[in-house]
C-alpha positions in Angstrom: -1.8 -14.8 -9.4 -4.0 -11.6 -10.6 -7.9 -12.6 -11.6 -8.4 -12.7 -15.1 -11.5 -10.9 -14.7 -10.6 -8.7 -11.6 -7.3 -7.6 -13.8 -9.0 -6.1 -16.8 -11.4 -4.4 -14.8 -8.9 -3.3 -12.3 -7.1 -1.6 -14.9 -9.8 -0.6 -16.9 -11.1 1.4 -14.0 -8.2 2.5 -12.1 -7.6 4.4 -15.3 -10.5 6.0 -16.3 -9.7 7.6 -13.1 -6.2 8.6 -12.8 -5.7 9.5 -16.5 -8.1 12.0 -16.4 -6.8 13.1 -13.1 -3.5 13.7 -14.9 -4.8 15.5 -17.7 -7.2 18.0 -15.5 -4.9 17.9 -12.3 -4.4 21.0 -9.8 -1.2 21.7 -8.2 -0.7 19.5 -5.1 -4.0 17.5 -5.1 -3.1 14.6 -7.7 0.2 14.0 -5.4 -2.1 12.9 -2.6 -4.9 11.2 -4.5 -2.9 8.8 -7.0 -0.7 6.6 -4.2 -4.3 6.4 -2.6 -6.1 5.5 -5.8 -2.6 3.1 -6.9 -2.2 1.0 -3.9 -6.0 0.7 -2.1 -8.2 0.4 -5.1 -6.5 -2.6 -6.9 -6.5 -4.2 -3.5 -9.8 -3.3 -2.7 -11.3 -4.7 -5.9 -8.8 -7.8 -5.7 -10.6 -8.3 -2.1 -14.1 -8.3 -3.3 -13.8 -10.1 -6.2 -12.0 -13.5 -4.2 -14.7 -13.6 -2.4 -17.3 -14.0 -5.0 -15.2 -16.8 -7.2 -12.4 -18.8 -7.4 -11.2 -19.0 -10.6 -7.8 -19.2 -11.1 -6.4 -18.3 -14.2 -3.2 -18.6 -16.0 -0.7 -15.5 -16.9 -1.6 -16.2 -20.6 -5.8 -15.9 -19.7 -5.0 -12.6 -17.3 -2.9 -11.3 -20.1 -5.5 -12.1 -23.0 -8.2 -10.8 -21.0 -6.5 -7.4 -19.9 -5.5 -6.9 -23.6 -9.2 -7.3 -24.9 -10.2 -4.4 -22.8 -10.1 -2.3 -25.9 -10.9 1.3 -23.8 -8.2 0.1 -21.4 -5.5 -0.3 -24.0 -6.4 2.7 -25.1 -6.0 4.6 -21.6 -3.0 3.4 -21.4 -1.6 5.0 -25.0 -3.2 8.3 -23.6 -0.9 8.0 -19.8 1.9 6.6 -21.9 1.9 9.6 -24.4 1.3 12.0 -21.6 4.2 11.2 -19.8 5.9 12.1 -22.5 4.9 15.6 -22.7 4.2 16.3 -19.4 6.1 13.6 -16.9 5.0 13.4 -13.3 6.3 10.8 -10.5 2.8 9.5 -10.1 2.3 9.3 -14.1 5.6 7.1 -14.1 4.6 4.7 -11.2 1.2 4.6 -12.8 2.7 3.8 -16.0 5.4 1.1 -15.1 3.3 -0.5 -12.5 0.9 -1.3 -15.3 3.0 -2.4 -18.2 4.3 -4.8 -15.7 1.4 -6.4 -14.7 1.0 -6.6 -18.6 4.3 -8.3 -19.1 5.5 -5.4 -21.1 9.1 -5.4 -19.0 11.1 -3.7 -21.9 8.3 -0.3 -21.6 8.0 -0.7 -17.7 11.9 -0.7 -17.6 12.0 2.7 -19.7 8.6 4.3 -17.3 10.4 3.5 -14.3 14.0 4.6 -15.4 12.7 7.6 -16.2 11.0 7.8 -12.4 14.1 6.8 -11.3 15.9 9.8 -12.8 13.2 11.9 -11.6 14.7 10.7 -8.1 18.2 11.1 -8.6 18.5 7.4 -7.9 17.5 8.7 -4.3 14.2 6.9 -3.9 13.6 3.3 -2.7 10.5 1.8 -3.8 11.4 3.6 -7.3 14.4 2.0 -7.2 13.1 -1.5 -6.0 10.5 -1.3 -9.1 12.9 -0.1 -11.6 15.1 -3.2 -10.5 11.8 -5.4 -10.7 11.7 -4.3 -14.3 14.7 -5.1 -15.4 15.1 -8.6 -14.1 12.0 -9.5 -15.7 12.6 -8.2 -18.8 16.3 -9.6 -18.8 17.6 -11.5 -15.9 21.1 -11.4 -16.6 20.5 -7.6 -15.4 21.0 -9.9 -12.0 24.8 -9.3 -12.2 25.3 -6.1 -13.9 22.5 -2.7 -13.8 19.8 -4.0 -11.4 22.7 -5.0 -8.8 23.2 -1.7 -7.9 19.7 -0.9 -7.3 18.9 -3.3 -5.2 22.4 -3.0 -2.8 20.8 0.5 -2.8 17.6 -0.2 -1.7 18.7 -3.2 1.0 21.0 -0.7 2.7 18.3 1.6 3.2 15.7 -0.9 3.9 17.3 -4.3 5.0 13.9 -5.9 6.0 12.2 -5.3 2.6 11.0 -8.5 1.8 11.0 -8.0 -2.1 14.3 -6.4 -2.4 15.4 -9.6 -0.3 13.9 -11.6 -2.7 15.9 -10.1 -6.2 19.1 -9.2 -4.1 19.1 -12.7 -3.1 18.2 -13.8 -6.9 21.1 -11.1 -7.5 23.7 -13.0 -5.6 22.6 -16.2 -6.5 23.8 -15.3 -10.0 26.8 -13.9 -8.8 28.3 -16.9 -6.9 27.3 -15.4 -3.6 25.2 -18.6 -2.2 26.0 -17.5 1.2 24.4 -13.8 1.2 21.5 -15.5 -1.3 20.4 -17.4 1.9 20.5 -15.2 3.9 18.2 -12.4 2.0 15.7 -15.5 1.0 15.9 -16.3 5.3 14.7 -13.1 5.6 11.7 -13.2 3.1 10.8 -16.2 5.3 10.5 -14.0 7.6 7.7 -11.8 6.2 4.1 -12.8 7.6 2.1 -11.9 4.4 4.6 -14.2 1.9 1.9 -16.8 1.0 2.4 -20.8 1.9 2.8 -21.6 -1.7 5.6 -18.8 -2.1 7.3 -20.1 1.3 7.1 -23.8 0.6 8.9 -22.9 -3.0 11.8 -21.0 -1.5 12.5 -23.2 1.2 13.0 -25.6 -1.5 15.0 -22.9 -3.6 17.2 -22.8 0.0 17.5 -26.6 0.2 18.9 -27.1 -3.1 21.9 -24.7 -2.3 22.7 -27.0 0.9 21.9 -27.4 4.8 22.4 -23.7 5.3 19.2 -22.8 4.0 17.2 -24.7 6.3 18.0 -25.8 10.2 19.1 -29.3 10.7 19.1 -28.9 14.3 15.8 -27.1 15.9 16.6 -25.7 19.1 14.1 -23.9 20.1 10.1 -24.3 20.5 8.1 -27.8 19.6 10.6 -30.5 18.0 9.6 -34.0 16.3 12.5 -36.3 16.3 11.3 -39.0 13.2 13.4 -41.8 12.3 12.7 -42.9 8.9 13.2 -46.5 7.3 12.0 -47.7 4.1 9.8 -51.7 3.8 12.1 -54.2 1.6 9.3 -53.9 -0.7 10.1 -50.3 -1.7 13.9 -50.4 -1.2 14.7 -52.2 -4.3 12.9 -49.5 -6.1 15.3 -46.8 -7.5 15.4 -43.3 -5.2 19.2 -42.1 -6.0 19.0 -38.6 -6.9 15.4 -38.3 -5.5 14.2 -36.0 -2.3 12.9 -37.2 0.6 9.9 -34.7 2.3 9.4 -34.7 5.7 6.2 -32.7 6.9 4.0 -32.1 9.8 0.3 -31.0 9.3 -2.9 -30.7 11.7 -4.9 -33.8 11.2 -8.2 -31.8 11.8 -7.0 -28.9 8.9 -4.2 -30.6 6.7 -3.9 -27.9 4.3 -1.2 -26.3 3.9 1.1 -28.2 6.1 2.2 -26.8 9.0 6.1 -28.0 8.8 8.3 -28.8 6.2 11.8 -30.2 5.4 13.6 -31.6 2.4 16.4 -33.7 2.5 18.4 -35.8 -0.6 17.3 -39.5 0.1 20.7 -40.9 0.8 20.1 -44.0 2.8 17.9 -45.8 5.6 17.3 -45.8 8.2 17.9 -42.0 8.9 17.0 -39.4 11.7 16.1 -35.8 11.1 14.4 -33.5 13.9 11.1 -31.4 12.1 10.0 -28.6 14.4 9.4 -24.4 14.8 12.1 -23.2 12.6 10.3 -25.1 9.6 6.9 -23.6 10.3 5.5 -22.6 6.3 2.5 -20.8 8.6 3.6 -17.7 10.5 2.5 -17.0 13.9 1.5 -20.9 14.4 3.0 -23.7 16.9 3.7 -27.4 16.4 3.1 -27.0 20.2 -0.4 -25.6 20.3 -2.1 -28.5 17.6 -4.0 -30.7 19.3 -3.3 -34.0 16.6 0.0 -34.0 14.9 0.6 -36.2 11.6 4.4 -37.1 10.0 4.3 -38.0 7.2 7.7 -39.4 4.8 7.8 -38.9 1.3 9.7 -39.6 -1.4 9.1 -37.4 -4.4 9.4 -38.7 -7.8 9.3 -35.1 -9.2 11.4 -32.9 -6.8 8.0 -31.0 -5.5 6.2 -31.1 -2.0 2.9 -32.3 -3.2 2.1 -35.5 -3.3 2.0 -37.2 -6.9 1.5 -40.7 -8.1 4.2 -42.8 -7.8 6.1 -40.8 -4.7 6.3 -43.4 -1.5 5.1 -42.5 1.9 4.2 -43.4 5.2 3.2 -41.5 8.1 1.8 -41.8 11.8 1.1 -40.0 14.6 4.1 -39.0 17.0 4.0 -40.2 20.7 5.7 -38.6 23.8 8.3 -40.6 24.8 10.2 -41.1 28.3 11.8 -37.3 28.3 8.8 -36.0 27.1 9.8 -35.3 23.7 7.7 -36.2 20.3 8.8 -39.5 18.3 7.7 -40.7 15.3 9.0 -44.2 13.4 7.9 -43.9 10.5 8.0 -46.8 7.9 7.8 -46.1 4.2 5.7 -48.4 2.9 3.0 -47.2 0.8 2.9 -45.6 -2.6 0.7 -43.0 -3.6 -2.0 -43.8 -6.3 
């Protein structure tokens, strides 16, 4: 999510500096400045501004915001018009990179198009954006022009988390569940992909079946949890409902360490929780000191808890063969 504040002065200033780079350039000096000025100023501002507030605003206030920054608007007529006359690589990326983050996919799609024939189709990250483009401004590019571009791009770089991500939405569309989960495993994969991001497509995987998510942990820290539900709560209606089962540091709850979701399809049931299911890379179910389970069944489909879902939860023990437990009885409902 971009700053509403941080965006329109992101832009503003990025391009009171690049356009009149473009207009005034010298041979060979503006193809070593703009990448700079493209990818480390936006973050640098982004950086600095988090950590003086934490608003949060909505695509509609960030988009509001960005468009009443008159001299901005205007900037970008001026880059737009010059590409026209006098198209350069940087000028394009420039250019679609900023009508995107304006939600203007149909102008981004024509900027980077015309990047990408600057190319001859020969250049990844071109081809990655161009693709970018014209999913969001038409997704059922998914199956016909953008598939191309992004079987491209995964050849080329197999480990590229975000042309995992559309190549997977690609063959998602196209039938192909099977290579779908196995792009979106390897976006998992990526350290920076935030906990939000990862908690949403492991649910994305769990609605296309088992294969998206281990049943059986066989490696690293595993919590065997048996689940039942109190007579209480068992009359209550859960068909068709999805039953979350997550592990999170007692000391820092937030976000949860672990997390699994299976359809609710009887009780009692046994499902193992453990390393493969980590939402935080780099951590251990081994190396927290106080582990929680927790059961829930979600009224709404979604991992965070909402009024109405039933729960219970305890702490695991070590058992006999030295492996975590945890009976947990569903007998609470959350407020």
């Amino acid at each position: 999510m971009i700053y509403a504040g941080g965006a329109g002065l992101t832009l503003l200033a990025l391009l009171f500096v690049v356009v009149p780079l473009l207009k005034y350039r010298k041979e060979g000096a503006v193809g070593i400045v703009l990448p700079i000025l493209i990818i480390v100023f936006p973050l640098a501002v982004g950086s600095i501004y988090s950590s003086v507030t934490t608003y949060q605003a909505d695509a509609e206030t960030v988009v509001e915001t960005v468009n009443q920054v008159a001299p901005a608007d205007e900037l970008v007529l001026d880059l737009a018009k010059r590409m026209r006359t006098e198209p350069t690589l940087e000028g394009l990326t420039m250019l679609g990179t900023t009508y995107l983050r304006l939600q203007r996919y149909q102008e981004a799609v024509d900027a980077w198009h015309q990047a990408w024939e600057m190319t001859d189709g020969k250049d990844v990250d071109v081809s990655i954006s161009y693709a970018e483009a014209l999913v969001l401004a038409d997704r059922s590019t998914l199956k016909t022009s953008a598939v191309d571009l992004l079987e491209f791009a995964l050849q080329e770089r197999p480990d590229n988390a975000k042309a995992n991500w559309y190549g997977g939405l690609s063959a998602a569309a196209r039938g192909n569940n099977e290579l779908a989960i196995q792009r979106w495993t390897l976006v998992l994969n990526d350290p920076q992909l935030p906990p939000d991001a990862r908690m949403a497509l492991q649910q994305q995987l769990a609605t296309m079946g088992t294969a998206g998510l281990p049943v059986t942990v066989t490696a690293g820290t595993v919590i065997s949890a048996t689940i039942d539900i109190s007579p209480e709560l068992a009359a209550q209606d859960t068909a068709n409902l999805f039953l979350f089962l997550i592990a999170r540091d007692v000391n820092r709850p937030r976000p949860p360490l672990a997390v699994r979701r299976v359809p609710v399809a009887g009780f009692p049931l046994t499902l193992e929780l453990g390393d493969a299911n980590l939402m935080v890379p780099g951590s251990n179910l081994g190396d927290v000191e106080q582990l929680e389970v927790i059961a829930r069944i979600s009224q709404s489909g979604e991992p965070v808890a909402a009024s109405g879902d039933l729960y219970g939860k305890m702490i695991p023990a070590i058992d006999d063969n030295g492996k975590l437990k945890a009976d947990i009885l569903i007998d609470s409902i959350v407020d």
